[in-house]
N, C-alpha and C positions, 0 to 999 in steps of 0.2 A: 091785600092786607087791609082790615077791617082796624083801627085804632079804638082802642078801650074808650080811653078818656084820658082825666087825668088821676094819673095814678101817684100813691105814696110810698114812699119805700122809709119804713124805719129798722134801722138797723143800727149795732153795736160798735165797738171798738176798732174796726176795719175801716180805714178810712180809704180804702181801693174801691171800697164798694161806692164809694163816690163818682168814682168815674168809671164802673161796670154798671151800676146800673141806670146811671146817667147818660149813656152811651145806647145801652140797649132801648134803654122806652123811647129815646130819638129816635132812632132807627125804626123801630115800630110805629113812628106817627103819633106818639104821644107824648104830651109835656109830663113831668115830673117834680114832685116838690117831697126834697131828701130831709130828712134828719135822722143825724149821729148823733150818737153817743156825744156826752160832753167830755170825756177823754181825749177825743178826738175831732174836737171841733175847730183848733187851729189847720190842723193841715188838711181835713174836711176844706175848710175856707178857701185854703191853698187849689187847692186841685181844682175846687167847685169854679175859681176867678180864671182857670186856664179856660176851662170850659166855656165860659161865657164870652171869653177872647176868640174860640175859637168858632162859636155861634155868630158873634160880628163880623166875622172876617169870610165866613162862609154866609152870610148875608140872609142869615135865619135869626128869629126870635129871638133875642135872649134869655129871657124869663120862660122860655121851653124847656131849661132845666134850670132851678131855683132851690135853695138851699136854707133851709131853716136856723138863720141865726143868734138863735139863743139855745141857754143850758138850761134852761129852766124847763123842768120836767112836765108844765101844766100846758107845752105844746105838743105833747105827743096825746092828751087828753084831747086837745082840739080837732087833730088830725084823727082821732079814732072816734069824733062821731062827728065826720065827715066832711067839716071847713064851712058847714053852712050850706052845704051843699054843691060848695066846689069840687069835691074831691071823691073820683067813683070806683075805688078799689083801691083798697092797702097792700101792701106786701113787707111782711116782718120779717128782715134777716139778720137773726142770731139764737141765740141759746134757748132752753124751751119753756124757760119764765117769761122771755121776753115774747114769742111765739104763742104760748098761751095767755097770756093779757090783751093780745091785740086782737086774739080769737075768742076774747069772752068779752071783751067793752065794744070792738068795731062795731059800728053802725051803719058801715060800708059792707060792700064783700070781700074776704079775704081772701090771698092765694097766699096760703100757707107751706111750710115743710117743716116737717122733725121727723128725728130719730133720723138722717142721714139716707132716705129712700132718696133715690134719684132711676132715672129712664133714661132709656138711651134709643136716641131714633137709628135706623139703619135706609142707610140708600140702597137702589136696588141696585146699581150701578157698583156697594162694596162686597168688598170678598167677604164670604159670610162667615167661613172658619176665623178670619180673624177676629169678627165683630163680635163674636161667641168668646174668644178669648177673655178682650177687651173687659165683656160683660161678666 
């Protein structure tokens, strides 16, 4: 496994996504620095202080996932042209204004999605009539 860097995940009203995709960029070897939505920024906070309990205790970085604490909309401006140069791939999860904004000002690269396309790997090891189902 090849680690990106450090990646941005901006996304909306889903404060889960605080801890999915705070979870994944660990596990992939990269730090992360999240912001939500300001709807969602209390219990963003919530989850984001588990998480970092749970980096100390496992004897890892803290700040390998870190959480952007303000509402104030002129940081998600920052984080889309690209922290100064800290920051080497965004990732926008939500609706497709928000999707599209961050694919027209990024000054990073984007791993974008809309319109609900999704892939699905198949092992060779699974039964393939099912995985045809599935799909």
């Amino acid at each position: 496994r090849t680690p990106l860097g450090v990646i941005g995940v901006i996304y909306e009203s889903r404060p889960n996504v605080t801890a999915d995709a705070g979870a994944l960029c660990l596990k992939a070897g990269n730090p992360v620095i999240l912001r939500g939505s300001s709807d969602s920024l209390n219990s963003s906070s919530a989850i984001h202080a588990c998480m970092v309990e749970g980096l100390k205790a496992a004897g890892l970085p803290e700040d390998a996932i870190q959480l952007v604490p303000t509402t104030d909309r002129a940081a998600v401006g920052e984080m889309l042209k690209g922290l100064s140069g800290n920051l080497d791939v965004i990732i926008p999860r939500g609706g497709k204004s928000l999707v599209g904004r961050v694919q027209t000002e990024a000054r990073v690269p984007v791993f974008a999605h809309l319109e609900g396309i999704c892939h699905l790997y198949i092992d060779r090891s699974a039964d393939l009539d099912m995985a045809v189902k599935i799909a």
